[in-house]
N, C-alpha and C positions, 0 to 999 in steps of 0.2 A: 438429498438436495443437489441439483446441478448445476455449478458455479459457469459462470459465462468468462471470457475477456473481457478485462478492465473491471471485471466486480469488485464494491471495495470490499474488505475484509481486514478483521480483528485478531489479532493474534491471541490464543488460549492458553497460551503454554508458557513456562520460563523456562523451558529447554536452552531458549538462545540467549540469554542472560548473559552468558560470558564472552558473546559478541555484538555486547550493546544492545538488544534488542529486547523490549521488556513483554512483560505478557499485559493486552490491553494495543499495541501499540497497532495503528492502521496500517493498511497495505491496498497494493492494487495488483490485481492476479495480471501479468505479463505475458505469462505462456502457460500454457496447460499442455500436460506432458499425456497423461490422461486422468482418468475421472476421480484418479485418486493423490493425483501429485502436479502442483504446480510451482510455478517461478511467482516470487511475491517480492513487488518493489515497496519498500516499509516508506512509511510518510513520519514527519514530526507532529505533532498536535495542531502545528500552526502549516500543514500541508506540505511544508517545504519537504525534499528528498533527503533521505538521511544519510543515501549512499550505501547504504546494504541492500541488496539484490541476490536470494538465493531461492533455493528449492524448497520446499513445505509440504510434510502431509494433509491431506483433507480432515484427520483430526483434532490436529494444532490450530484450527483457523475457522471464522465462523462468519457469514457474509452478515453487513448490515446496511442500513440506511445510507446509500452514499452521498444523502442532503444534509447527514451528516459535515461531511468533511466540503461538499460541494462549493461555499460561498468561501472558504481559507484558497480551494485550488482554483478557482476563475481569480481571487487576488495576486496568488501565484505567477499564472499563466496572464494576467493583462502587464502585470508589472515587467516580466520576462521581455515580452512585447512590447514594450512600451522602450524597456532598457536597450535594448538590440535595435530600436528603430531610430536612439542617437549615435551609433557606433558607425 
């Protein structure tokens, strides 16, 4: 399977467990190194950023449905927007 920029994806693994990050947990591929290792920014269930941002192999990670997560992150990004546009 060939992962795109900004596909979302699931984390398979509890490899990262002892840096907060559980197995299940969403992500958005940020950079692709190549076809087998990418940068994964992890989301919370409710879309928001968790603040972990590392590297991943392509067998720790499994792309899904990004309509999934899609209606948490447009709440996300309008509130952002919305926040920044009284400052």
């Amino acid at each position: 399977m060939k992962y795109k920029l900004y596909d979302t994806i699931q984390l398979i693994t509890n490899k990262y467990v002892p840096i907060g990050v559980l197995k299940g947990t969403f992500g958005i591929i940020v950079e692709i190194y190549d076809e087998d290792n990418f940068e994964i920014e992890f989301i919370q269930n409710d879309a928001y950023p968790t603040g972990k941002v590392f590297p991943v192999k392509k067998e720790e990670i499994m792309l899904v449905d990004s309509s999934i997560i899609k209606s948490d992150l447009e709440r996300y990004v309008k509130g952002n927007i919305q926040q920044n546009s009284k400052l």
